[in-house]
TIMIZA-376475 format. One record per residue (C-alpha): z, x negated, y negated. Coordinates in steps of 0.25 Angstrom, whole numbers, padded with zeros to 4 digits, always signed. Layout:
<sites>
ZXY...
</sites>
This chain:
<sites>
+0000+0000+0000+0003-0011-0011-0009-0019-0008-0018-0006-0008-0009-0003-0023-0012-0015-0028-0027-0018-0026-0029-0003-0031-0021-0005-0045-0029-0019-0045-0044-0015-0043-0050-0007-0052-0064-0004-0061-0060-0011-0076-0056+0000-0085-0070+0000-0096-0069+0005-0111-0077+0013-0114-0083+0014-0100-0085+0028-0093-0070+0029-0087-0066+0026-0101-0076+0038-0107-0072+0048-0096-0054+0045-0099-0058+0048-0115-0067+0059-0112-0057+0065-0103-0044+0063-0112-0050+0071-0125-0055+0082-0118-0041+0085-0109-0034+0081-0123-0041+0093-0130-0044+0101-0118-0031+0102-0108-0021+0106-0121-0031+0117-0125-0033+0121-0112-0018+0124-0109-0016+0130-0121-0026+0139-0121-0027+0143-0106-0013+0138-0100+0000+0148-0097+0012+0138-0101+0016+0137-0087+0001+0129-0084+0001+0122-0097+0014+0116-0093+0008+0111-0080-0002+0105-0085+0007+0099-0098+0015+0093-0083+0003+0089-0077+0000+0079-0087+0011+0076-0091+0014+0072-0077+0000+0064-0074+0003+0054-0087+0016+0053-0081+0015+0047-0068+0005+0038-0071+0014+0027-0073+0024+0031-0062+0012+0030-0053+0006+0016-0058+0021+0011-0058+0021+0014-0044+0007+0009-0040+0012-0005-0045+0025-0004-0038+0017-0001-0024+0007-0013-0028+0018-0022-0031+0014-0026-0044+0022-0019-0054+0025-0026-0066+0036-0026-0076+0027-0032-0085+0017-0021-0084+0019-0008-0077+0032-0004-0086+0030+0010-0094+0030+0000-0105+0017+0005-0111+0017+0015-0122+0009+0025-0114+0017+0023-0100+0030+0027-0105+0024+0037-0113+0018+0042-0100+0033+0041-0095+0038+0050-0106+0027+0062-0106+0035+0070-0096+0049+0070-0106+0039+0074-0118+0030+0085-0111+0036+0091-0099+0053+0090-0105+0046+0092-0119+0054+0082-0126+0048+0082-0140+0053+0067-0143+0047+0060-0132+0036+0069-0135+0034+0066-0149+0034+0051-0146+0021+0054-0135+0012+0062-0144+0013+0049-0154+0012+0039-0143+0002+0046-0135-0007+0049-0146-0008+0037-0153-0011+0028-0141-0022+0039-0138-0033+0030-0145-0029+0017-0140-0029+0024-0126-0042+0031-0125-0050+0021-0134-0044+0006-0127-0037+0012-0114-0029-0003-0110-0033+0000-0096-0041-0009-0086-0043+0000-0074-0055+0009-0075-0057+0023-0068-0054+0028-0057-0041+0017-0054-0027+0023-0057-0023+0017-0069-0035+0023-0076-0030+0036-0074-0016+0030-0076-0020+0026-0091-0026+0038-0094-0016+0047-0089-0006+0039-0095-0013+0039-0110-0025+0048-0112-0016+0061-0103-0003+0058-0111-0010+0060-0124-0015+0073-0118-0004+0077-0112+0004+0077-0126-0007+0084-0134-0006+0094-0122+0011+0095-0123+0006+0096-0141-0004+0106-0139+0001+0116-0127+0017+0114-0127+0018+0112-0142+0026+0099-0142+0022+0095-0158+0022+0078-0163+0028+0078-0175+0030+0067-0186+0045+0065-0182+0040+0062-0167+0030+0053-0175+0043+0043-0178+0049+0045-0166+0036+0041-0158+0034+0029-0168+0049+0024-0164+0049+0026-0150+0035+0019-0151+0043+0006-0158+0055+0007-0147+0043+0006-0136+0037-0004-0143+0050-0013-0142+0055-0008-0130+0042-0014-0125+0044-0027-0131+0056-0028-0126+0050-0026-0111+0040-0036-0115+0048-0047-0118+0057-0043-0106+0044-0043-0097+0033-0050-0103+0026-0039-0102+0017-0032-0114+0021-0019-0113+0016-0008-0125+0005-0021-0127+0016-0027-0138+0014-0041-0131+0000-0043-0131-0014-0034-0132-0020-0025-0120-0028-0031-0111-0038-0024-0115-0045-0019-0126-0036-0010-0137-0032-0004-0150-0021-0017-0151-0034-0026-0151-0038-0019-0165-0022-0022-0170-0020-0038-0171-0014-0048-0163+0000-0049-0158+0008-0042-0162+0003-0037-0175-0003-0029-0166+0010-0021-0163+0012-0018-0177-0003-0015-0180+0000-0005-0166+0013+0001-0174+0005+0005-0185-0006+0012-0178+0000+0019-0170+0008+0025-0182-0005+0029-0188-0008+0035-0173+0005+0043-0173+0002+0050-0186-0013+0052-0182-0010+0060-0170+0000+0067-0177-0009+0073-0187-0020+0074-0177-0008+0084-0170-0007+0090-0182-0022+0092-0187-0024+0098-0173-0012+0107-0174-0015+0112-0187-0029+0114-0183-0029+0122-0171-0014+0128-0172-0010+0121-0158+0003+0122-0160+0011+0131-0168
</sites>
């Protein structure tokens, strides 16, 4: 079992950008970000757009436990690199408490994560494994299906961002921020990308070297938290989502 583990989680197609898998992910992301909140909405009972808020909530979440486990059985879990010490794992990690408990706070701070890094994830995916291996589906599920998953919980449960939630999200972004660091320094790792550039091809080649990088990050990702907050609010006022 752990050799057949292994040389599956090791072989694989290189992820392309741009290519067709890459095409088919975006293509796929806008129309169930537009179309699975308006279809529960429109043509759901509450009891069924509940499942289905459940079932999503439910696929990004065991992405990781799954990919934890794989690296367990392959003997080649690393400290250094298999940690929900990503931005977007231990959001994955979190959905549950926001969505399914409806804790507000924890769900303020995931629309303003998860939207912001929306771009960065759809445009320059940091993924090398391409279509059909499982840490294609694992990155997808884990970015592009949270981001749908909150604009589902915004749109069909009524859980509203709000400009406090805004602050709250920028500070837990900072405690994550050095709560990696520390991690890094502890592991040698590069956790949340603070120690070092992606691999590949990404927004934070655009932002400067190390580590003004960081603090050109900081700042951007302001600017993203007040875009998708008035792009929640153009659509709200627009269309009269939520009342």
């Amino acid at each position: 079992m752990q050799s057949i583990v292994s040389d599956y989680l090791n072989n694989f197609e290189p992820f392309q950008l741009f290519g067709l898998s890459h095409w088919v992910s975006i293509i796929l992301f806008f129309f169930l970000l537009f179309f699975l909140p308006w279809f529960a909405k429109n043509h759901l009972s509450p009891k069924h757009q509940k499942t289905l808020g459940t079932l999503l909530v439910s696929i990004v979440f065991i992405n990781y436990p799954i990919w934890a486990i794989l690296e367990l059985i392959a003997d080649s879990f690393d400290y250094k690199l298999h940690l929900p010490l990503h931005l977007c794992r231990f959001a994955n990690l979190l959905l549950p408490i926001a969505i399914i408990f409806r804790n507000i706070f924890i769900f303020q701070i995931l629309f303003y994560w998860g939207l912001s890094a929306m771009f960065q994830a759809i445009f320059t995916p940091d993924i090398t494994h391409d279509f059909p291996h499982f840490h294609y589906f694992r990155y997808f599920a884990g970015h592009h299906l949270l981001v749908i998953t909150v604009v589902y919980a915004v749109f069909v449960y009524g859980m509203k961002p709000t400009l406090n939630g805004m602050k709250h999200s920028f500070i837990a972004l900072n405690i994550f921020l050095i709560i990696s660091f520390i991690f890094n320094k502890i592991l040698d790792a590069n956790y949340f990308w603070i120690m070092g550039k992606p691999p590949v091809s990404s927004l934070l080649d655009f932002m400067g070297p190390w580590p003004w990088y960081i603090l050109t990050a900081e700042l951007v990702a302001l600017l993203h938290f007040i875009f998708v907050y008035k792009l929640y609010k153009f659509f709200n006022n627009k269309f009269k989502l939520i009342h």
